[in-house]
VEXRODREN-184564 format. One record per residue: z negated, x negated, y negated of N, C-alpha, C, O in turn; residue in one letter. Coordinates in steps of 0.2 Angstrom, whole numbers, plus 2048, in hexadecimal, padded with zeros to 3 digits. Example, Ala and Ser with C-alpha at 12.3 -4.5 7.8 and 13.67 -1.06 7.14 Angstrom:
% residues 2
7D97BE81C7D97C28167D97BE8107D67B9811A
7DD7C080B7DC7BC8057D97C08007D87BD7FAS
END
This chain:
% residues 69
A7564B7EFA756467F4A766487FBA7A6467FFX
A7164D7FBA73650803A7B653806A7E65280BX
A7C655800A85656801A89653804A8E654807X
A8764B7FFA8C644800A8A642808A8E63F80BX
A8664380AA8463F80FA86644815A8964281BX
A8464B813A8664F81AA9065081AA9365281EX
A9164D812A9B64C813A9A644816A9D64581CX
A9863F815A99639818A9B635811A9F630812X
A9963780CA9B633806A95630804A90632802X
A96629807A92624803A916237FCA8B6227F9X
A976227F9A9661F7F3A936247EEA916237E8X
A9462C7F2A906317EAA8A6327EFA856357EDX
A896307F5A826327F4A7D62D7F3A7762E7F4X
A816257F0A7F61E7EDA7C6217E9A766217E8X
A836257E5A836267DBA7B6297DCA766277DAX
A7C6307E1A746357E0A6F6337DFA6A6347DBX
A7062D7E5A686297E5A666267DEA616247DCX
A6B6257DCA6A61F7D7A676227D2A6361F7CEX
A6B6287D1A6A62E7CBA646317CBA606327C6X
A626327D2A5B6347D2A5562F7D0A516307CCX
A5662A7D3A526247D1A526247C7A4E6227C3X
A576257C5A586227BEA5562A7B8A5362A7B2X
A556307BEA536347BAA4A6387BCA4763D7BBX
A4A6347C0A436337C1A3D62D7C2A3B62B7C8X
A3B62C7BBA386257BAA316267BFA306217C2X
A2D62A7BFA286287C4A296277C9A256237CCX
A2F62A7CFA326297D4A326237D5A2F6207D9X
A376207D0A3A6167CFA336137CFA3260E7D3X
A2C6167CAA286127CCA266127D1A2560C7D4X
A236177D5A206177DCA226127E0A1F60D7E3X
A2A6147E0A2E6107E5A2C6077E2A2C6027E6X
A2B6087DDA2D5FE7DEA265FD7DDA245F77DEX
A1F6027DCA185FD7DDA195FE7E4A1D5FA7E5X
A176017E8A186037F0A1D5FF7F6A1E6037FBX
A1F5F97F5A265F77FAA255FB800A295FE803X
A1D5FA803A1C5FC80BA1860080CA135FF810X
A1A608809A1660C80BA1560D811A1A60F814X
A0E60D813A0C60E81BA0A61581BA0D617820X
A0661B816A0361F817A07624815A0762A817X
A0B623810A1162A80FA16627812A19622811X
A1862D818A1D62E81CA23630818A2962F81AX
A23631814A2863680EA2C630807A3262F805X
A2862D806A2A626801A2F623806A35622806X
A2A61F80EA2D61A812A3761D814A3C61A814X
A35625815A3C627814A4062680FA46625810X
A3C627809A41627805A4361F803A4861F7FFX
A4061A804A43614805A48612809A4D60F809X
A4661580DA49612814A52616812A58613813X
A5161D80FA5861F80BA5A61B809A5F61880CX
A59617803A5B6157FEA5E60E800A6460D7FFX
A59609805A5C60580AA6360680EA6860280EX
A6260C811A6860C815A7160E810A7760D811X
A6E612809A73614805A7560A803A7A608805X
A71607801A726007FEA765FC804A7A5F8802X
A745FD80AA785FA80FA7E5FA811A825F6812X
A80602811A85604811A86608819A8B60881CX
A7D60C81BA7D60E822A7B615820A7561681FX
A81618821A8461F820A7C623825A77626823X
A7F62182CA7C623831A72622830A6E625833X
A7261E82EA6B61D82CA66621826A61624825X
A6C61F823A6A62681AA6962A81DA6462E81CX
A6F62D822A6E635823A67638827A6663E827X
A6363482BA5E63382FA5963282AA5663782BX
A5862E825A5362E823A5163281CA4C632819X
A5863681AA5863C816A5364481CA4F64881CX
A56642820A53647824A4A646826A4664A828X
A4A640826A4163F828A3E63F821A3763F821X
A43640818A3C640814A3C648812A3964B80DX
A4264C817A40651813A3A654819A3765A817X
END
């Protein structure tokens, strides 16, 4: 995923995300019992990725890729 995003390719670093979510079932649950995580700084990033890949804000993914590492 970091690849795609530091080439500017949205739609594989879509596919990444999506692949990671789908090959990491605790991850998917985290994410959907937690909508707002307030105390992991590191979750809220990796939302706020996922948000900005579904949006379609390149610029924003690449930011919030950077805050959950």
């Amino acid at each position: 995923m970091e690849n795609a995003l530091l080439s500017g390719d949205l739609a594989a670093a879509r596919e990444a995300f999506t692949r990671l979510i789908e090959d990491s079932p605790p991850l998917a649950e985290l994410l959907s019992k937690n909508p707002f995580p307030r105390d992991n700084f590191r979750l809220r990033a990796f939302k706020k990725l996922g948000r900005c890949l579904t949006n379609g804000d390149l610029q924003g993914a690449k930011v919030a890729a950077e805050e959950y590492q």
